[in-house]
C-alpha positions as CSV (number, residue, x, y, z in Angstrom):
1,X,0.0,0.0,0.0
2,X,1.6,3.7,-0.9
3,X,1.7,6.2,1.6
4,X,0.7,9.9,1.0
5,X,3.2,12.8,1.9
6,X,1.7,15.7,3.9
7,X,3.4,18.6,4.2
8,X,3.1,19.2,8.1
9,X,1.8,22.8,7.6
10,X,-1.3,21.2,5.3
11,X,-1.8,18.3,8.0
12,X,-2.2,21.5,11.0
13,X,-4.7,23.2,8.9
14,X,-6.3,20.4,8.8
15,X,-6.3,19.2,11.9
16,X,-7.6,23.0,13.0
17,X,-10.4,22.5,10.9
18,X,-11.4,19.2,12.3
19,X,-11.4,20.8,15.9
20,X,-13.3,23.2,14.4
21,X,-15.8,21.3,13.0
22,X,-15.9,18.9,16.0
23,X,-16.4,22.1,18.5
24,X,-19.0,23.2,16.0
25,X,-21.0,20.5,15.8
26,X,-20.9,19.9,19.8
27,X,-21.8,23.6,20.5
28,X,-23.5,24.9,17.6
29,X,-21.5,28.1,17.9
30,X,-19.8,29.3,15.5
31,X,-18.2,32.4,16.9
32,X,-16.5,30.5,19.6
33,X,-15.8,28.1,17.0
34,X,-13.9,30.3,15.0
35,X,-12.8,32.5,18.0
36,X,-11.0,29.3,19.4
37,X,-9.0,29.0,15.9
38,X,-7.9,32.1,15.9
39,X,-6.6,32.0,19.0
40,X,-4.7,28.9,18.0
41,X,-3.4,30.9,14.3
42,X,-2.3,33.4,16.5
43,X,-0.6,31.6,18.6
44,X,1.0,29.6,15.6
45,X,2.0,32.6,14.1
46,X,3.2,34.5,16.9
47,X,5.9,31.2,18.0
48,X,6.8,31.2,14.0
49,X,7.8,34.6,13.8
50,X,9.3,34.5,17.4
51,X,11.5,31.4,16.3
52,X,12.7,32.9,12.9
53,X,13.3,36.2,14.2
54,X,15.8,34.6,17.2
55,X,17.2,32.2,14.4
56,X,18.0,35.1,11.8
57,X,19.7,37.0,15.0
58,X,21.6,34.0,15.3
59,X,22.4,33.4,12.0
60,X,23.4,37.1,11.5
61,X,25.5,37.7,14.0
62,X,28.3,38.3,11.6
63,X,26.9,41.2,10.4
64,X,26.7,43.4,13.5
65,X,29.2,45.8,13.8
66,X,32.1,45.3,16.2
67,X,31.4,47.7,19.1
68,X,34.1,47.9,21.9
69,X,33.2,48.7,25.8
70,X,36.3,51.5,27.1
C-alpha cells in the first residue's frame, strides 16, 4: 500500500479544521468556534515569527558591527 506525503503545515490546517468542526458541531456556535481558531493561528503565528526572528539573529551575528566597551 503507498503512503501519502503531507506537508506538516497542510496536516495542521487540517487538523484546525477538524477541531473546528468537531467544536462546531458539539456547541452549535460558530463564533466560539472560529474565535477558538484564531486564537490557536495566533498563537502559531506568533511562536513562527518568534523562532525565525531569534534564528535570523543567530544566524546574522556576523553582520553586526564590532562595538568595543572602554
Amino acid at each position: 500500500m503507498p503512503f501519502i506525503e503531507i506537508d506538516p503545515l497542510i496536516a495542521g490546517i487540517m487538523t484546525l479544521g477538524f477541531i473546528y468542526g468537531a467544536y462546531f458541531t458539539e456547541t452549535y456556535q460558530p463564533f466560539h468556534a472560529f474565535g477558538i481558531a484564531a486564537v490557536i493561528y495566533l498563537c502559531m503565528s506568533f511562536t513562527l515569527i518568534f523562532s525565525f526572528k531569534k534564528l535570523e539573529q543567530y544566524c546574522l551575528v556576523f553582520q553586526r558591527a564590532n562595538v568595543k566597551n572602554d
